[in-house]
TIBA-759403 format. One line per field, with one value per residue: residue number from 0; residue in one letter; x, y, z of N, C-alpha, C in turn. Coordinates in steps of 0.1 Angstrom, whole numbers, plus 5000, padded with zeros to 4 digits. Atoms other than C-alpha are relative to their C-alpha. Layout:
tordo <- [NUM  ...];
palum <- [A  ...];
nX <- [X  ...];
nY <- [Y  ...];
nZ <- [Z  ...];
caX <- [X  ...];
caY <- [Y  ...];
caZ <- [Z  ...];
cX <- [X  ...];
cY <- [Y  ...];
cZ <- [Z  ...];
END
This chain:
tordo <- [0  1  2  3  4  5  6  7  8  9  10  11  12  13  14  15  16  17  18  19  20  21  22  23  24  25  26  27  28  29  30  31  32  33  34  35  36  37  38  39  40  41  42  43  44  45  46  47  48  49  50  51  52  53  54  55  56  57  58  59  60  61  62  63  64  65  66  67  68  69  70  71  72  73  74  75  76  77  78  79  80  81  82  83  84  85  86  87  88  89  90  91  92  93  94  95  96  97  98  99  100  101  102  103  104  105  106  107  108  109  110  111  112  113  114  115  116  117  118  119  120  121  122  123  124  125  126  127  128  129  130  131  132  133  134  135  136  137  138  139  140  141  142  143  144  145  146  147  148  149  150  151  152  153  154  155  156  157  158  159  160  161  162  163  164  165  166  167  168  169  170  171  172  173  174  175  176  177  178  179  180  181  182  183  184  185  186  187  188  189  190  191  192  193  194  195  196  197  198  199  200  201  202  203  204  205  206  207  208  209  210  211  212  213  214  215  216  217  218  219  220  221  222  223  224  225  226  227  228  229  230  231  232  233  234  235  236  237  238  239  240  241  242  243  244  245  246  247  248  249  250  251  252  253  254  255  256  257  258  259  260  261  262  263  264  265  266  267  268  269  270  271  272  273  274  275  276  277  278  279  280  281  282  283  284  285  286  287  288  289  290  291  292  293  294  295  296  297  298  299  300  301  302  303  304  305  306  307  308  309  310  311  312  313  314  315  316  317  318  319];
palum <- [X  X  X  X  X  X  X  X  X  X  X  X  X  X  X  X  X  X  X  X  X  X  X  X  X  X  X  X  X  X  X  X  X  X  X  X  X  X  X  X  X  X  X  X  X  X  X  X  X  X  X  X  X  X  X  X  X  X  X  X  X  X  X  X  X  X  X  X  X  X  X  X  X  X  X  X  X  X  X  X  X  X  X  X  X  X  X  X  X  X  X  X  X  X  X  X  X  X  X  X  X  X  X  X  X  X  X  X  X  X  X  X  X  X  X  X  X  X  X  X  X  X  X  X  X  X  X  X  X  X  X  X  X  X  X  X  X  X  X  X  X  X  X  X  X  X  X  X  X  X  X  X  X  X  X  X  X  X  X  X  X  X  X  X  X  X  X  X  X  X  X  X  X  X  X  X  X  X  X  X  X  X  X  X  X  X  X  X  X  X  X  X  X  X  X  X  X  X  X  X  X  X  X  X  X  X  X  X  X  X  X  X  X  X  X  X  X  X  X  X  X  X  X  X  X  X  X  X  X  X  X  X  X  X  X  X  X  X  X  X  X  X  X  X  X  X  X  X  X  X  X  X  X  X  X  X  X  X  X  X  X  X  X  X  X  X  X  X  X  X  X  X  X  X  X  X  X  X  X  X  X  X  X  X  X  X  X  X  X  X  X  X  X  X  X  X  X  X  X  X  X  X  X  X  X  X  X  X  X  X  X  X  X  X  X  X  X  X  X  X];
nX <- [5003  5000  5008  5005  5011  5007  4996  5005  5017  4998  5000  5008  5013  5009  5014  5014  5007  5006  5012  5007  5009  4998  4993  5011  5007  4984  4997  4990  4997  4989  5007  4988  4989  5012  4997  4988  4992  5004  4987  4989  5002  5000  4988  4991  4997  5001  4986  4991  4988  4992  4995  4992  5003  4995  5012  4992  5007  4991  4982  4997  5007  4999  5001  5009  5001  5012  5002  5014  5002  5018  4999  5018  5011  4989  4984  4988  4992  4985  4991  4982  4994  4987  4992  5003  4998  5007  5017  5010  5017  5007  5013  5010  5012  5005  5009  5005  5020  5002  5007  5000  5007  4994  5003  5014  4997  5001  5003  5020  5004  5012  5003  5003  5012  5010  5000  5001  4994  4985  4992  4986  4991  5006  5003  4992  4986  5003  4989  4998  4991  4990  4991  4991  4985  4990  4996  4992  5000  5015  5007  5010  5009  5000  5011  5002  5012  4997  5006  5014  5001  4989  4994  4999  4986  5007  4992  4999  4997  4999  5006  5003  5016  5003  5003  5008  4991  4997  4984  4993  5011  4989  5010  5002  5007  5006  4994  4993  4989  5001  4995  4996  5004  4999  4997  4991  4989  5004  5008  5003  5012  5006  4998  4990  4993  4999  4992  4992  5004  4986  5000  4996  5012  5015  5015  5010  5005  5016  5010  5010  5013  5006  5011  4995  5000  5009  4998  4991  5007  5010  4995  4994  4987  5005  4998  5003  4995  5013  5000  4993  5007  5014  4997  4988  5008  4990  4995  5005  4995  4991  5003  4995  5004  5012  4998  4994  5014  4998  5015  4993  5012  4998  4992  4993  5002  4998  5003  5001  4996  5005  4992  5005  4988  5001  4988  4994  5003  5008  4988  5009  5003  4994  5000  4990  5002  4988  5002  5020  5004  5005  5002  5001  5007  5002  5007  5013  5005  5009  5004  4995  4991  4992  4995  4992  5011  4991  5007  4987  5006  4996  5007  4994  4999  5008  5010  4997  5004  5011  5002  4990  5004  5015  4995  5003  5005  5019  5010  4999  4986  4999  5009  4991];
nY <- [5008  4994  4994  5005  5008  4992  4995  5012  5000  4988  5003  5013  4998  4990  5012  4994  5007  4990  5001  4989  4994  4993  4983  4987  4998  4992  4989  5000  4989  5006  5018  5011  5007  5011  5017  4999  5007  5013  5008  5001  5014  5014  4999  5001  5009  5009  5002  5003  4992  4999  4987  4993  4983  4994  4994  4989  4991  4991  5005  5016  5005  5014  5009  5011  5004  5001  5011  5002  5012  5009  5014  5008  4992  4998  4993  4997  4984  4997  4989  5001  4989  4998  4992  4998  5013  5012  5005  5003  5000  5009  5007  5016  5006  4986  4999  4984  4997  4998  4985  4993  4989  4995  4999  4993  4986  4992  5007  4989  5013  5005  5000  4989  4995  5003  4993  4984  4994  4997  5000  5002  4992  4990  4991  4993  4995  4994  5005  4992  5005  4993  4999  5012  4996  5013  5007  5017  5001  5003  4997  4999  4987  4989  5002  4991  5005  4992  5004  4992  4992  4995  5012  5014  4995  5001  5010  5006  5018  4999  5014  5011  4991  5008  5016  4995  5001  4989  4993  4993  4994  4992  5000  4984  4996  4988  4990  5002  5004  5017  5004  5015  5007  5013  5003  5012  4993  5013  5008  5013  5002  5015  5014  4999  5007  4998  4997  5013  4999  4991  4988  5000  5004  5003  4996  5006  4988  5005  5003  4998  5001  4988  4999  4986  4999  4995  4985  4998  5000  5008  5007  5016  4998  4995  4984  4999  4990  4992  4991  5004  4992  5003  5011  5008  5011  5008  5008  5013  5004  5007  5005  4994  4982  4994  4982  4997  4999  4995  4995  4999  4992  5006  4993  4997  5009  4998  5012  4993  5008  4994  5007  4997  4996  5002  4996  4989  4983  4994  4993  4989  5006  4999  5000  5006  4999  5002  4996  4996  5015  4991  5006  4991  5005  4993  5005  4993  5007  5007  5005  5000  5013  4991  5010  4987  5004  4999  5002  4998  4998  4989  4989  4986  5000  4994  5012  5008  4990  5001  5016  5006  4989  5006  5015  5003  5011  5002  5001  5012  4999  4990  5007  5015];
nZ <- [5011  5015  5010  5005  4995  5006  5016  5010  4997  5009  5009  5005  4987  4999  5009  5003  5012  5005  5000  5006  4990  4990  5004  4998  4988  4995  4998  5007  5008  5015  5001  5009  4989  4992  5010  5001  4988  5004  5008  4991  4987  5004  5006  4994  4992  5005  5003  4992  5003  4994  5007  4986  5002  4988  4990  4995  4991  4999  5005  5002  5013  5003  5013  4998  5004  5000  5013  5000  5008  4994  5003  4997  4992  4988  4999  4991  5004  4993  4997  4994  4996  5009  4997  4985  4997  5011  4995  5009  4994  5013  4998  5007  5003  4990  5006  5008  4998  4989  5002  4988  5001  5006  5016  5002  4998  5012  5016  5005  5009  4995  4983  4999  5008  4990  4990  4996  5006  4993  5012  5002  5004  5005  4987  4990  5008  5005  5007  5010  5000  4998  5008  5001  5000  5001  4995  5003  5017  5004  5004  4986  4996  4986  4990  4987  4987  4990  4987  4997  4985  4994  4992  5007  5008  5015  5011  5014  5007  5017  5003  5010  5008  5000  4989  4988  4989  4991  5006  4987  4990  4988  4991  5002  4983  5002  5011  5012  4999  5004  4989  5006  5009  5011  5012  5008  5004  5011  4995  5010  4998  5005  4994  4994  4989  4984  4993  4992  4982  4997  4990  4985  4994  5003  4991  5001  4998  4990  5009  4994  5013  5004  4990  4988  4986  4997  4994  4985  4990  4989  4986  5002  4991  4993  5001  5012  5011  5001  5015  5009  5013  5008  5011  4994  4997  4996  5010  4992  4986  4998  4990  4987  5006  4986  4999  5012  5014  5015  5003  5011  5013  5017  5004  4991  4986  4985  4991  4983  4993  4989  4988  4983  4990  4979  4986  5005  5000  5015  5012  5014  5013  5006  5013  5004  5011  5009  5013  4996  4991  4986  4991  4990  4989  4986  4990  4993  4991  5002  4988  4989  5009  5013  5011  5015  5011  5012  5014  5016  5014  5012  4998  4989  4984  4996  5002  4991  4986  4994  4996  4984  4989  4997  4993  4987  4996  5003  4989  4995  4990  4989  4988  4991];
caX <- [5114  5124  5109  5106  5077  5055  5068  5062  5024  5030  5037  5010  4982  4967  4933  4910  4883  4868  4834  4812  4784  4805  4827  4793  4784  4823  4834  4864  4885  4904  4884  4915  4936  4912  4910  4950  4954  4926  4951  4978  4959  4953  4987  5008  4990  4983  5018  5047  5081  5111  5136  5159  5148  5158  5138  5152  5140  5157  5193  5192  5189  5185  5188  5165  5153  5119  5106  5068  5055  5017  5011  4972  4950  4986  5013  5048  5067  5103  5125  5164  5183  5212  5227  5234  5224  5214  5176  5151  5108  5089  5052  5038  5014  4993  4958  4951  4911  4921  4909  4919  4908  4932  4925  4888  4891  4902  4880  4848  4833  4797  4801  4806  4778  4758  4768  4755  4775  4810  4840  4869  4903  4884  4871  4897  4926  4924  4938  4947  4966  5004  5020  5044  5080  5110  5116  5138  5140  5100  5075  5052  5023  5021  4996  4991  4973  4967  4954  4917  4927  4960  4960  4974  5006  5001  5017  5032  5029  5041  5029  5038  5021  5020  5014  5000  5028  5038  5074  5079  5062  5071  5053  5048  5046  5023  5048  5061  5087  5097  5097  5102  5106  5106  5119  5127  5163  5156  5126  5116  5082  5069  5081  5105  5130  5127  5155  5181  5182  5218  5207  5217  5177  5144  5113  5083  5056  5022  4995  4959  4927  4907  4880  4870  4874  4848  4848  4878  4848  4832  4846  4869  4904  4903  4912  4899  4913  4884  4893  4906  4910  4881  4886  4911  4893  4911  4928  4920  4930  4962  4969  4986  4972  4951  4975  4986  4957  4965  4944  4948  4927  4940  4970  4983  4987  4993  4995  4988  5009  4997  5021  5009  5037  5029  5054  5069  5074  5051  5076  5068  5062  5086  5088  5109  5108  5125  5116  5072  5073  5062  5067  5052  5048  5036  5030  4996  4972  4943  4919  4946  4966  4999  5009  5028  5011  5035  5015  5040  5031  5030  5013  5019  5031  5003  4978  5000  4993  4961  4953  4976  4959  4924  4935  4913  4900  4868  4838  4842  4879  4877  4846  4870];
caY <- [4949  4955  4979  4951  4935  4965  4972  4937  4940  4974  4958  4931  4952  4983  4966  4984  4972  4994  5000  5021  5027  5034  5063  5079  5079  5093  5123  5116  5145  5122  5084  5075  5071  5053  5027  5032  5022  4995  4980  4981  4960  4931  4935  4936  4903  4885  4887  4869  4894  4901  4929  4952  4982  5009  5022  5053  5072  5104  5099  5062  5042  5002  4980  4951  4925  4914  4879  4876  4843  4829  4796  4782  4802  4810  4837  4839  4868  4870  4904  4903  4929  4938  4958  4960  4928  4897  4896  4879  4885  4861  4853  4816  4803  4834  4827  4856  4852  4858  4894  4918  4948  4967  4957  4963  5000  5009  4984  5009  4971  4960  4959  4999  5003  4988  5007  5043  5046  5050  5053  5039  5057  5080  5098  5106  5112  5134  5112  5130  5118  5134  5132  5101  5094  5063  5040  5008  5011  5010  5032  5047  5068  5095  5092  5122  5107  5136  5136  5153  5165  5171  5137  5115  5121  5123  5097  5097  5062  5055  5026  5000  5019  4980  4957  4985  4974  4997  5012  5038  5052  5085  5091  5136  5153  5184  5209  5189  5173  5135  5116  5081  5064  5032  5024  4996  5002  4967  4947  4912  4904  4866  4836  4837  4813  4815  4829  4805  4803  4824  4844  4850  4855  4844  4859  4844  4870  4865  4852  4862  4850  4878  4894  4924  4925  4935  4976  4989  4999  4969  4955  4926  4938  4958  4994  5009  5039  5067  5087  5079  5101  5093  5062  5045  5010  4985  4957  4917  4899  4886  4861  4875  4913  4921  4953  4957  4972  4982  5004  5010  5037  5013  5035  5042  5023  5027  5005  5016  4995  4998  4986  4985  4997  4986  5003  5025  5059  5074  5082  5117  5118  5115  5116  5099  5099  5082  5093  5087  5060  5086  5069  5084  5078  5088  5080  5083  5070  5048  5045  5053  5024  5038  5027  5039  5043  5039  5048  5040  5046  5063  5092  5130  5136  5154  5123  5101  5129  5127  5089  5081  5113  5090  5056  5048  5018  5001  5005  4969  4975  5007  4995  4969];
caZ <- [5088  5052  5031  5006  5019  5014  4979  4968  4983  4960  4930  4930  4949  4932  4918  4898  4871  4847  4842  4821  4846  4874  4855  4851  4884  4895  4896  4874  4859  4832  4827  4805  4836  4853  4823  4822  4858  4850  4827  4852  4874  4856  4842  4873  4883  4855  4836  4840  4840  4853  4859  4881  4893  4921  4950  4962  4998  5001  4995  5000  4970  4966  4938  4935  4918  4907  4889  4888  4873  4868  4865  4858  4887  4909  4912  4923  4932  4948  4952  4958  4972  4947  4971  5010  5028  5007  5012  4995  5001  4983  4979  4967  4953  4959  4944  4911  4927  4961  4967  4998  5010  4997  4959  4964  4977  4944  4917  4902  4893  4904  4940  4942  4920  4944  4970  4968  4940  4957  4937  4952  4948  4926  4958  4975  4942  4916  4882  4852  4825  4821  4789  4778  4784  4779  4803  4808  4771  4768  4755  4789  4796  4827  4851  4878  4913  4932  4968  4972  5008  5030  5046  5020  4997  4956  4928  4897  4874  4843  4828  4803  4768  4757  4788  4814  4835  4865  4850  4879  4905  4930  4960  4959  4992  4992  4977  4954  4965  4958  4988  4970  4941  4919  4889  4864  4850  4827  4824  4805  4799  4792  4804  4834  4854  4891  4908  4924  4964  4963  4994  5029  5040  5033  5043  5033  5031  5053  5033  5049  5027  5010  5028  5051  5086  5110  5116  5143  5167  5172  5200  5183  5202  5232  5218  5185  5160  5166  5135  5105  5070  5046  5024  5046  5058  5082  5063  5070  5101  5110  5136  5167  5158  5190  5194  5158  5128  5094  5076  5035  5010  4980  4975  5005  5042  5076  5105  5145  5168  5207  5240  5274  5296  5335  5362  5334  5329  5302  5269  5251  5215  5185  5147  5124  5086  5061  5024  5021  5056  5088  5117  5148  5184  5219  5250  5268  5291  5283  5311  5336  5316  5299  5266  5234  5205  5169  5137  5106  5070  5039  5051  5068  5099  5103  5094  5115  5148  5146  5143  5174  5193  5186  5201  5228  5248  5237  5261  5271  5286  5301  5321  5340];
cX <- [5003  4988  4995  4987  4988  5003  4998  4984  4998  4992  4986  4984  4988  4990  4993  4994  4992  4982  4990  4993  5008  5008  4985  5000  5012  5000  5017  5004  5001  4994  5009  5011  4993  5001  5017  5006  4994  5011  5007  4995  4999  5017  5017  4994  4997  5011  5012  5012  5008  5012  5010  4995  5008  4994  5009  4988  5008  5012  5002  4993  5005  4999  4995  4996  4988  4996  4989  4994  4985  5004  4987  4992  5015  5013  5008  5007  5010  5006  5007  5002  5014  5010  4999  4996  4990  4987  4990  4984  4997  4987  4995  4991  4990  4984  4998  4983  4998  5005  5003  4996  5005  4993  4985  4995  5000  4994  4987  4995  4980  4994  4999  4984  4987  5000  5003  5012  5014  5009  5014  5012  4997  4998  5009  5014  4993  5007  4999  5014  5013  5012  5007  5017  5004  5005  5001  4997  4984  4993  4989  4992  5002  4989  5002  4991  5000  4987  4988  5000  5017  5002  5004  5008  4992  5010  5002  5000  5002  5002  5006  4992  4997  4990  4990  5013  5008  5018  5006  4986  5011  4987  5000  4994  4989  5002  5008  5008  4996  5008  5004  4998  5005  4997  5006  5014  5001  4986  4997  4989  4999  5004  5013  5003  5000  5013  5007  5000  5015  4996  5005  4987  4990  4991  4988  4985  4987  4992  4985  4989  4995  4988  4997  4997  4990  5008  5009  4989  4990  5003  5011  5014  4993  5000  4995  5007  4985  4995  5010  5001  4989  5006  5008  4990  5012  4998  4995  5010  5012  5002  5012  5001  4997  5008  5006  4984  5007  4988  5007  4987  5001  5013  5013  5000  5006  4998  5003  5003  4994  5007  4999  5012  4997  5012  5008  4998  4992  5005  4992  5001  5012  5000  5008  4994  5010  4989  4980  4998  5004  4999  4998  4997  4997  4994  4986  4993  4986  4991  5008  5015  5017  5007  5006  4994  5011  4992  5012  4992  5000  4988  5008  5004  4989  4989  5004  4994  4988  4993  5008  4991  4986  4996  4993  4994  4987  4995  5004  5014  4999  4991  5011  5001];
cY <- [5007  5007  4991  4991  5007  5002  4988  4999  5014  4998  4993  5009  5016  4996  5010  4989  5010  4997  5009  5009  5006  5011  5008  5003  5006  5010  5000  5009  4995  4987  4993  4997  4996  4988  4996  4988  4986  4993  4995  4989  4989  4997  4995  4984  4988  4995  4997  5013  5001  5011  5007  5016  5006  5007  5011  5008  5008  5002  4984  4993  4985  4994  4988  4994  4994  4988  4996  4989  4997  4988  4995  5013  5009  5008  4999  5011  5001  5013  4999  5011  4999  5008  5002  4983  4989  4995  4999  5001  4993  4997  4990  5000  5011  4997  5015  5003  5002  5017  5008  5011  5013  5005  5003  5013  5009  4994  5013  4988  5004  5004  5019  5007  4999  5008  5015  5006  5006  4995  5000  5008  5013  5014  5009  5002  5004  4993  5006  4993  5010  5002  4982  5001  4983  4997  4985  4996  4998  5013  5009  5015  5008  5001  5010  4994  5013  5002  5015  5006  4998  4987  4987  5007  4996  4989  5003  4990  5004  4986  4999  5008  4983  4991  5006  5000  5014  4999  5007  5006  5011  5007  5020  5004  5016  5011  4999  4990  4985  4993  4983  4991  4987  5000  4991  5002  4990  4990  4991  4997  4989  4990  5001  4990  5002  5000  4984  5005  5010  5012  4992  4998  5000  5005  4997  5009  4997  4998  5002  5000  5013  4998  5012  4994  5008  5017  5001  5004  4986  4989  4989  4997  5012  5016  5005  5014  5010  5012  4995  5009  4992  4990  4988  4990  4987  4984  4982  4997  4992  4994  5007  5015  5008  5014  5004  5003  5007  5005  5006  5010  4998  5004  4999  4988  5006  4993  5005  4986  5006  4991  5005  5000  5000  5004  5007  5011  5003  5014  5011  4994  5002  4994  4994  4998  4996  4999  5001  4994  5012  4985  5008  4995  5008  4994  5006  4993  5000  4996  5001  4990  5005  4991  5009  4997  5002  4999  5003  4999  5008  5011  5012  4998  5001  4990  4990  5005  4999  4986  4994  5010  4993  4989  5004  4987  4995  5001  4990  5002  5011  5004  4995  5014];
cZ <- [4987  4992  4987  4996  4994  4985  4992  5002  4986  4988  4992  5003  4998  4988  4998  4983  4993  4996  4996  5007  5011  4997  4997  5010  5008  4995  4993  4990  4987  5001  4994  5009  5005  4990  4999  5012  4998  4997  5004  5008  4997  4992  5012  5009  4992  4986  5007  4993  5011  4997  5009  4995  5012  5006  5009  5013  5000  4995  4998  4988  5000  4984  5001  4992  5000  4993  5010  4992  5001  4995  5003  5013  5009  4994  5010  4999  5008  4997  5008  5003  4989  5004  5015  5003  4986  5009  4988  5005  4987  5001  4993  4999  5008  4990  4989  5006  5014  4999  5012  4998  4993  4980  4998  5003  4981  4985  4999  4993  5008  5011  5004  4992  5006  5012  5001  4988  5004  4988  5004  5006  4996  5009  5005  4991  4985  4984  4986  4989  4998  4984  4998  5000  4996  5014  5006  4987  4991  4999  5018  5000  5014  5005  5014  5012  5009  5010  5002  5010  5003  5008  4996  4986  4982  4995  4988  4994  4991  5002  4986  4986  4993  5007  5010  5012  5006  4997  5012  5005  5008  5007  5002  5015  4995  4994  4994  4998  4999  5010  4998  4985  4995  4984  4990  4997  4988  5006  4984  5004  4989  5009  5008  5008  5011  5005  5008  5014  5003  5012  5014  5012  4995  5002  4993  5003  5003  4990  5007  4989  4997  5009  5012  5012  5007  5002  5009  5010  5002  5016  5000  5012  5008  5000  4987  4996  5001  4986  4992  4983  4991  4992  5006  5012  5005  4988  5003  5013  5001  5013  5010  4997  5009  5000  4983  4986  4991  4994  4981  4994  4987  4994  5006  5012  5011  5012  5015  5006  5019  5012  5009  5006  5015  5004  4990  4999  4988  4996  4999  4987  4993  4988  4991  4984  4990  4982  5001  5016  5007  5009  5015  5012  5013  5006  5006  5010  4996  5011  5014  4995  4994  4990  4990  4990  4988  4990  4987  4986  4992  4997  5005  5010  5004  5002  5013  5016  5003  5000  5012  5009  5003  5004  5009  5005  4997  5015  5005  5009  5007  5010  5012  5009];
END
């Protein structure tokens, strides 16, 4: 599946809300990137704009195209490919009041205040602000995100110093290095035309109400995730999931795929990495069962290793 899918959830999907009370009760180096990102969030979902930017992993670099529209309670968001095959991801009529788990991970509103005082994003990234620079001919602030432990890559933003709007992003591995980025190269902000159908493919991008999903241990599918790094909470429910969970810390994501292999040989493991996206897998045996386990996402190897090595069968199935 195209990397665009994720990157349009990207764009629309890092929710916070500021809140006086809950920066007391945080542990926040810098409170003006926290109001900063605030900004961003209501910005990247409650403005319309449009624009071409380029998403670079490693060496490989795309060109893409972005047109974000509201309209009364409802956004739209489409992204072209400007380069390589002609693909379009698009999301409709996407409620602005429908809420996932994702965007609520990182709000510091009410709901955290109520509970024990937790703090989000906050917790688990260190945000500081960075200085200011120029880009896509605009004005932007520098935003440092850096990761509170070893199991979850850091960010740079630079924001919009008008709108808030997310300008560039690059995803920072542990010593330093820049395992991905995004960046405007032109952008228009107000009132935009919706792209014409000029493509080759469509994809139409899952829509799943807001709302959490029960815990991975309670029994819902038949295998659960036994460890997971701190902050990272499985995502809502999609229909034909039973082996498939996603898990998000607001920032980041990761998704454990799980295939029962009857009368096969049981694979070894193997790694694969393209720019921040770890894809890992291994074979194993589940109750006697053997299956392969694929955790992808914008994490470590090392994070990936140990959430596949914790896959095991709920009580209920490895009874049988």
């Amino acid at each position: 599946m195209s990397r665009l899918l994720p990157l349009a959830f990207a764009l629309g999907g890092l929710m916070l809300s500021s809140a006086t009370g809950a920066l007391a009760q945080c542990e926040v180096s810098d409170p003006e990137a926290l109001r900063w990102l605030s900004r961003m969030s209501y910005s990247l979902r409650e403005t319309s704009y449009s624009g071409v930017f380029t998403y670079q992993q490693g060496n490989a670099v795309q060109a893409m195209r972005i047109t974000h529209s509201v309209a009364g309670n409802m956004e739209n968001e489409q992204i072209t490919r400007l380069s390589g095959e002609n693909v379009r991801v698009q999301r409709m009529a996407h409620p602005l009041d429908c809420i996932h788990t994702g965007h609520r991970l990182v709000r510091l509103g009410d709901t955290y205040r109520r509970q024990n005082g937790q703090c989000g994003v906050a917790a688990h990234y260190d945000l500081r602000m960075a200085g200011t620079h120029r880009i896509a001919g605009r004005s932007a602030v520098i935003i440092n995100v850096l990761p509170r432990d070893r199991f979850r890559y850091g960010y740079q933003m630079a924001l919009d110093r008008d709108t808030g709007l997310l300008l560039k992003t690059q995803t920072v591995a542990e010593d330093g290095r820049i395992l991905e980025r995004f960046q405007f190269a032109d952008l228009t902000i107000g009132d935009v035309s919706e792209p014409g159908t000029d493509v080759e493919v469509i994809h139409e991008a899952a829509h799943v109400l807001g709302g959490d999903r029960p815990a991975a241990s309670d029994g819902s599918t038949p295998w659960t995730v036994r460890w997971l790094p701190e902050g990272f909470r499985l995502t809502e429910d999609i229909a034909g999931s039973e082996y498939n969970k996603t898990f998000t810390d607001g920032l980041a994501s990761f998704s454990v795929f799980l295939e029962q292999m009857p009368d096969m040989e049981l694979p070894g493991s193997g790694v694969a990495r393209q720019g921040g996206t770890t894809s890992y897998s291994r074979g194993l045996k589940l109750s006697g069962q053997p299956v392969l386990i694929t955790v992808l996402g914008e994490i470590p190897t090392g994070t990936a290793r140990q959430v596949a090595d914790s896959v095991a069968w709920t009580a209920t199935v490895s009874s049988r």
